[in-house]
Kinemage of the C-alpha trace (Angstrom):
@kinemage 1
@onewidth
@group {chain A} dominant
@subgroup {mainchain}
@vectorlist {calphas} color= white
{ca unk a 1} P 16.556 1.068 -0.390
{ca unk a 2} L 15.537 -1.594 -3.119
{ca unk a 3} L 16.317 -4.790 -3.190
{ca unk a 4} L 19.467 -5.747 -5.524
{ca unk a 5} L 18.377 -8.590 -8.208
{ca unk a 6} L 14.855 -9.308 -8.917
{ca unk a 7} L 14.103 -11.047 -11.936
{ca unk a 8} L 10.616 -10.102 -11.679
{ca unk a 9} L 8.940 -7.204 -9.841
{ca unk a 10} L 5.251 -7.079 -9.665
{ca unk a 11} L 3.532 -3.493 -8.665
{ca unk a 12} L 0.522 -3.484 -6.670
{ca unk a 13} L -1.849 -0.226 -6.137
{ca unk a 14} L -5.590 0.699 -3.688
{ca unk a 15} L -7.568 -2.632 -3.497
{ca unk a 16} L -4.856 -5.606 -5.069
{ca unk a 17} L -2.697 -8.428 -4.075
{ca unk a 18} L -0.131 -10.390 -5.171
{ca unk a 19} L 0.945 -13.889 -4.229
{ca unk a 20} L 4.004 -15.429 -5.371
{ca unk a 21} L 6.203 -18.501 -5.012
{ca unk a 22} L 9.284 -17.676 -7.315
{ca unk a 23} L 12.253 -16.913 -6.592
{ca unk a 24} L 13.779 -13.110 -7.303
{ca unk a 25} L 10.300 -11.744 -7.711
{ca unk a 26} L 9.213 -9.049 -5.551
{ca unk a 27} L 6.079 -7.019 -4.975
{ca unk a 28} L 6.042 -4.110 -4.508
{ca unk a 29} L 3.703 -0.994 -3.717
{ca unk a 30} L 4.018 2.875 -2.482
{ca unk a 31} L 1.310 3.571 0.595
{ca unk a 32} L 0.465 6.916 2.210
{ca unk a 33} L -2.434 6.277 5.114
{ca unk a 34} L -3.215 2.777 3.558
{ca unk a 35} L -1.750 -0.503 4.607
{ca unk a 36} L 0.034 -2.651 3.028
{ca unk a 37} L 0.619 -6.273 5.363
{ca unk a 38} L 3.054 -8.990 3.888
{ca unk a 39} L 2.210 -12.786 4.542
{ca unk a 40} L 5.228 -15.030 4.624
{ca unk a 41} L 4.999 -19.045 5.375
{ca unk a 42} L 8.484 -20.018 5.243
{ca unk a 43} L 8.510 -23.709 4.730
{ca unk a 44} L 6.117 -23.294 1.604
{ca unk a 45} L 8.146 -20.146 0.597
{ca unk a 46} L 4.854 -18.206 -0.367
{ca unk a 47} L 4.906 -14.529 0.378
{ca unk a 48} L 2.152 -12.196 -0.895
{ca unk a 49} L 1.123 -8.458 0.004
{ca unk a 50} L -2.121 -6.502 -0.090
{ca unk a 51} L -2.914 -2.621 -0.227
{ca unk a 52} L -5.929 -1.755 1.314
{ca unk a 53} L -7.410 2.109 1.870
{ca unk a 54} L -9.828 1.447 5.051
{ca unk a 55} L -9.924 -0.683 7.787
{ca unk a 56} L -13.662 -1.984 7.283
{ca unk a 57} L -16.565 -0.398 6.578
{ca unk a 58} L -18.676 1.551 9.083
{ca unk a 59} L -21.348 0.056 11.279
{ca unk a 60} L -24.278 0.098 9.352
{ca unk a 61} L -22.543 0.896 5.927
{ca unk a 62} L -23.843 -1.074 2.663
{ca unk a 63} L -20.786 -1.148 0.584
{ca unk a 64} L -21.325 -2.921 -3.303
{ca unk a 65} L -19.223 -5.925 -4.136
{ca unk a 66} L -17.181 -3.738 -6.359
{ca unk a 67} L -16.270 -1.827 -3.905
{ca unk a 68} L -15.357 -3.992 -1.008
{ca unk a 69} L -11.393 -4.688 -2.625
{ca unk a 70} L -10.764 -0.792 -0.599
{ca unk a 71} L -11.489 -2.710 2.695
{ca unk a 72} L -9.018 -4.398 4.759
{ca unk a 73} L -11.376 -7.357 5.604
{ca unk a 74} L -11.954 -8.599 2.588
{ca unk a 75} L -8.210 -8.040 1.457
{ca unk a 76} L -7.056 -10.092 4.311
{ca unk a 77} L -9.324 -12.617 4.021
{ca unk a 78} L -8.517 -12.548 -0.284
{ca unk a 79} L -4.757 -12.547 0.395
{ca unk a 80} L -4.570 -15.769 3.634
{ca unk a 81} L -6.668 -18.048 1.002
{ca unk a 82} L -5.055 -16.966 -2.086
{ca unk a 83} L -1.832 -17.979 0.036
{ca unk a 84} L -3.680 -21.544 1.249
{ca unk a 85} L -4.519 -21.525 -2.199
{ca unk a 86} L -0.990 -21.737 -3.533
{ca unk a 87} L 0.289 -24.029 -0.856
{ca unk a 88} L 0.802 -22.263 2.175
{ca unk a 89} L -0.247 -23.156 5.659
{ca unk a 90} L -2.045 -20.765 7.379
{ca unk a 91} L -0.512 -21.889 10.819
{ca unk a 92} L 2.753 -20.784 9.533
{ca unk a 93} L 1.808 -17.822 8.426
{ca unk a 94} L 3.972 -14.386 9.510
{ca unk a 95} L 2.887 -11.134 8.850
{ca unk a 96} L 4.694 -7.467 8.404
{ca unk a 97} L 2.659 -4.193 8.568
{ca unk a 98} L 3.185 -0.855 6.873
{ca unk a 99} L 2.053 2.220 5.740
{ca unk a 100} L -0.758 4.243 8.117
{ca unk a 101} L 0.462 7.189 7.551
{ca unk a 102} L -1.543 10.482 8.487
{ca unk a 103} L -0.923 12.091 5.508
{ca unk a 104} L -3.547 14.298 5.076
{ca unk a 105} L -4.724 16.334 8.128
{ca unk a 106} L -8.310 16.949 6.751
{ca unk a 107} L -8.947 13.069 6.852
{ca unk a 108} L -7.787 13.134 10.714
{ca unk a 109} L -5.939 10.246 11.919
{ca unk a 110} L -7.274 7.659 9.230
{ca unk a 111} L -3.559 6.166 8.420
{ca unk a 112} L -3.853 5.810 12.926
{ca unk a 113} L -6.541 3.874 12.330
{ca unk a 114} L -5.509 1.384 9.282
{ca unk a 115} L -2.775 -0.020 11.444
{ca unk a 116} L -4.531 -0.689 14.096
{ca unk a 117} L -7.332 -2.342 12.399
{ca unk a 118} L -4.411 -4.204 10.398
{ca unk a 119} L -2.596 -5.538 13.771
{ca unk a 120} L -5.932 -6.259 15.581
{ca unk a 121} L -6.983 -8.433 12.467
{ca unk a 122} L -3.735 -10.564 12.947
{ca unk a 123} L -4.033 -10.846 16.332
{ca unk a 124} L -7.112 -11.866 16.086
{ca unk a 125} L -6.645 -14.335 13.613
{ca unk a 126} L -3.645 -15.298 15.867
{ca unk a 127} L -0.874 -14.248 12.401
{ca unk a 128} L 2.542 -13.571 14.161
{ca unk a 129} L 3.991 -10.190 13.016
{ca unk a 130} L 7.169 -9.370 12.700
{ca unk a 131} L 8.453 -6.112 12.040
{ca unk a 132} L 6.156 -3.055 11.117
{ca unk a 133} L 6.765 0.700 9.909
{ca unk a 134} L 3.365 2.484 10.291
{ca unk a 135} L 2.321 5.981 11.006
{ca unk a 136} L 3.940 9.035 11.058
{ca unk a 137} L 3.347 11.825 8.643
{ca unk a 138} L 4.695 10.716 4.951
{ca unk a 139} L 4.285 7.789 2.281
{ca unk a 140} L 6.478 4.506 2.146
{ca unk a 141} L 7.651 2.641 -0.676
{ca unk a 142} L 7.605 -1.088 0.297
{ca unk a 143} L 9.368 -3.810 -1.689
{ca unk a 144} L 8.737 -7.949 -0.554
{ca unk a 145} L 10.838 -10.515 -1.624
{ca unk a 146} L 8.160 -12.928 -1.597
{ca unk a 147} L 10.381 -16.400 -1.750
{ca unk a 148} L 12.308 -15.573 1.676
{ca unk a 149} L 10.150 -12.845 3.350
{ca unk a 150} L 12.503 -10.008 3.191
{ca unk a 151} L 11.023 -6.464 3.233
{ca unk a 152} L 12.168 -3.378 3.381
{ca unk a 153} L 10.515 -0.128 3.965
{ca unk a 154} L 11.779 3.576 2.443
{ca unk a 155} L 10.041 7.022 3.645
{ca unk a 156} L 9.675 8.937 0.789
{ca unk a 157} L 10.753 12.080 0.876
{ca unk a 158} L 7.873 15.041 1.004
{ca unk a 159} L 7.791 17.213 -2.198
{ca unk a 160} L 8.184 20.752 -1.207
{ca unk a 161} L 5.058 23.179 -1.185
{ca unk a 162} L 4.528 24.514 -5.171
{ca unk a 163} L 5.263 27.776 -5.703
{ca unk a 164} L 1.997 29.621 -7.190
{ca unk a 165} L 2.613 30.275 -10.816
{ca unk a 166} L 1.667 33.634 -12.731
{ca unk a 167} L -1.329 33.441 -14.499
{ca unk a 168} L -0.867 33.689 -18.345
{ca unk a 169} L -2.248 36.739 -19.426
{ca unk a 170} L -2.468 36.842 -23.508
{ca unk a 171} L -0.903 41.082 -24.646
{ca unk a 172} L -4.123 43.196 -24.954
{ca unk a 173} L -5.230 44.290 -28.207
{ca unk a 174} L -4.388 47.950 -28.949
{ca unk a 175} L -3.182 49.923 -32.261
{ca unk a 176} L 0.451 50.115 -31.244
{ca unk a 177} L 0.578 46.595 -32.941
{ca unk a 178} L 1.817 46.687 -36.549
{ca unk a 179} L 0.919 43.938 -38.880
{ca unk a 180} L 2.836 42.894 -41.702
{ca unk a 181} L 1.393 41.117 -44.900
């Protein structure tokens, strides 16, 4: 699904966010286990999205100021005053969720774990949400149309397993080869 008639579309990746007032422009980003959340305040008609990779650091975990953009807290907390900053009112504020997928067994349920942190956070901070499309097993691509709040979510479809290719093996060397001059 994408949504017919942007006149702008802004892409977001890991660690950015995107606030916009315009009409026609939407933001968009493609998540696997990380979270994207969309902040709408409909009066104002400010929307803006995030893409964070974890929840929040671990308890006891120094993290450098370059590195703190992967963390949900502190792309929250960037995208609500970057919102405020542009006009919107933080009481209005609504809030859709996606992504968390667990896309990777190896890394165990971390996509689980996103969206929870992600939902707690808005409770918390007492954000309504609205709809959400987290977990499961495969990546989303998530387009926001920023001015009214509209979202919509797509699983993306798995790639099937590569076949192994043949290694290239150059012809050995031996004196049934005839050179010509």
């Amino acid at each position: 699904m994408t949504m017919s008639g942007p006149t702008k579309r802004i892409a977001i990746i890991q660690g950015e966010n995107a606030v916009v007032s315009e009409p026609g422009t939407v933001i968009t980003t493609l998540l696997g286990s990380c979270i994207a959340v969309c902040l709408h305040d409909p009066i104002a008609h400010i929307g803006g999205m995030n893409h964070f990779l974890l929840g929040e650091p671990g308890r006891g975990q120094h993290v450098a100021a370059a590195d703190m953009n992967r963390y949900g807290l502190h792309a929250m907390e960037l995208l609500i005053n970057a919102m405020m900053q542009k006009g919107a009112s933080r009481l209005r504020l609504s809030a859709q969720v996606f992504g968390g997928g667990n896309i990777q067994a190896a890394f165990g349920p971390i996509g689980t774990r996103n969206a929870e942190f992600a939902l707690r956070f808005l409770k918390t901070e007492g954000i309504a949400v609205g709809q959400t499309n987290v977990g499961g097993a495969q990546a989303r691509k998530v387009e926001f149309r920023a001015w009214d709040g509209i979202a919509t979510c797509a699983l993306v479809a798995q790639a099937p397993p590569l076949r192994p290719v043949a290694q290239f093996r150059p012809p050995s060397a031996s004196s049934d080869v005839e050179l010509f001059a």
